[in-house]
C-alpha positions as a Python dict, from the first residue, in 0.01 Angstrom:
ca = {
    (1, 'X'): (0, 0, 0),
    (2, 'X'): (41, 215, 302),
    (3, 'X'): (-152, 469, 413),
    (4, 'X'): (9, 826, 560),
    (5, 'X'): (-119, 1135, 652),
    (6, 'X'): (-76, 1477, 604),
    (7, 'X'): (74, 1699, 865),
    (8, 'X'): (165, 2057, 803),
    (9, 'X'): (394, 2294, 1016),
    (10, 'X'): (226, 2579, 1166),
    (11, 'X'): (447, 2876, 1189),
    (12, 'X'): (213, 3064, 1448),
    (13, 'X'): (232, 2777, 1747),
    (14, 'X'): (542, 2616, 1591),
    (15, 'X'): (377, 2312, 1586),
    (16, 'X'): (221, 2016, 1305),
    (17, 'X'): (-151, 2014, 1220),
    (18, 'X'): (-321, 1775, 1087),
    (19, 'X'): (-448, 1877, 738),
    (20, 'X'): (-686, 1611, 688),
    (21, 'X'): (-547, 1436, 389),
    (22, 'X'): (-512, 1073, 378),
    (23, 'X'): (-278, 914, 90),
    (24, 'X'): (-193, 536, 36),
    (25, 'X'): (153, 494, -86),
    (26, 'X'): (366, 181, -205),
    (27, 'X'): (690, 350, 0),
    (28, 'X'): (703, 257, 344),
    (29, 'X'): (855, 497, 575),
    (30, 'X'): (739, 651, 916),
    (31, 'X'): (750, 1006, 825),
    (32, 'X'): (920, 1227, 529),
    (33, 'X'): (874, 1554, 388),
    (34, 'X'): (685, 1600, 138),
    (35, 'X'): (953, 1748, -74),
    (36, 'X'): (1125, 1435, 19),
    (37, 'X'): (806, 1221, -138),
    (38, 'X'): (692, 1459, -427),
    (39, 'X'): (989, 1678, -501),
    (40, 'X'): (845, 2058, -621),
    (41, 'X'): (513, 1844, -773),
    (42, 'X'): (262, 1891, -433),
    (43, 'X'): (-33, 1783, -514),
    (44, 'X'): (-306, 2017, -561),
    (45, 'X'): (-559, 1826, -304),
    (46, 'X'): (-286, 1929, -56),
    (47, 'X'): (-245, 2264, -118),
    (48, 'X'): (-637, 2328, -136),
    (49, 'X'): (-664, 2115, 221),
    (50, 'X'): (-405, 2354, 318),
    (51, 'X'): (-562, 2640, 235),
    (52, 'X'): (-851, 2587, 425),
    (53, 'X'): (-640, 2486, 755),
    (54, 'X'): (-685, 2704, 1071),
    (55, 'X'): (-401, 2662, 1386),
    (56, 'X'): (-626, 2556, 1668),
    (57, 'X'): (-422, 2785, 1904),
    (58, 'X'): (-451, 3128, 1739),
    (59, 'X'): (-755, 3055, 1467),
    (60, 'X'): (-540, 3194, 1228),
    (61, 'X'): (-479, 3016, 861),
    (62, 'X'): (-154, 2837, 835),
    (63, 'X'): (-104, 2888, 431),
    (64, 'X'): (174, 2663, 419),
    (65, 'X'): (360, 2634, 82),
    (66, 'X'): (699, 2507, 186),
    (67, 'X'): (730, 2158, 103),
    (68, 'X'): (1002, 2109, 304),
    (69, 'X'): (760, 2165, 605),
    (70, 'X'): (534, 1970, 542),
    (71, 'X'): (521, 1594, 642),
    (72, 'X'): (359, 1232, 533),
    (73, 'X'): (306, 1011, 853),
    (74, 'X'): (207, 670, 827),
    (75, 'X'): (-106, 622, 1003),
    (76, 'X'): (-116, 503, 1380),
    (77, 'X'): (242, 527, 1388),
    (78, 'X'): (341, 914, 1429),
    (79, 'X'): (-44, 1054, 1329),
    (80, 'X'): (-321, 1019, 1578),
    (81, 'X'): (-610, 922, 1348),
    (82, 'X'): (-643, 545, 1347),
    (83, 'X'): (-665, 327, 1007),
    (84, 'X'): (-960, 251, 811),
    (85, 'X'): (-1008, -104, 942),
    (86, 'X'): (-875, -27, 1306),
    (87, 'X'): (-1168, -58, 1557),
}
C-alpha cells in the first residue's frame, strides 16, 4: 500500500492546501484528482477535513466540493509531510 495525501485547491490564493488527510492506497500514482480516484463517492472524512480548512493567506474557509479540484499526492513525492517511518 501507498500512502497519499490530501491537497485541496483554494480558490482565494489560487493555490493547494494541505487538508490534513492521510490515505493508504493499493494504486500507485504521483498525484490524481480525486474524482479521478473516487469518482462522485468523496469520502465523508474528506469533506468534514475540508470543512474545517482555513487558506493561510486570507484566513478565510476554502469549502471545497469540486472533486475535480481536489488532489491525492503520494507522500514525500509532491506533499511536504514526510512518511510515517521517515526520520
Amino acid at each position: 500500500m501507498i500512502d497519499y495525501d490530501l491537497y485541496v485547491f483554494c480558490p482565494h490564493c489560487q493555490g493547494f492546501h494541505d487538508a490534513l488527510v492521510r490515505v493508504p492506497r493499493q494504486e500507485t500514482f504521483e498525484v490524481l484528482r480525486v474524482s479521478d480516484v473516487y469518482g462522485k463517492d468523496v469520502p465523508a472524512h474528506f469533506r468534514q477535513a475540508i470543512s474545517e480548512l482555513r487558506c493561510p493567506d486570507t484566513n478565510k474557509p476554502i469549502n471545497q466540493r469540486d472533486a475535480n479540484l481536489m488532489v491525492l499526492a503520494e507522500v514525500a513525492k509532491w506533499s511536504l509531510r514526510r512518511k510515517k517511518n521517515a526520520a
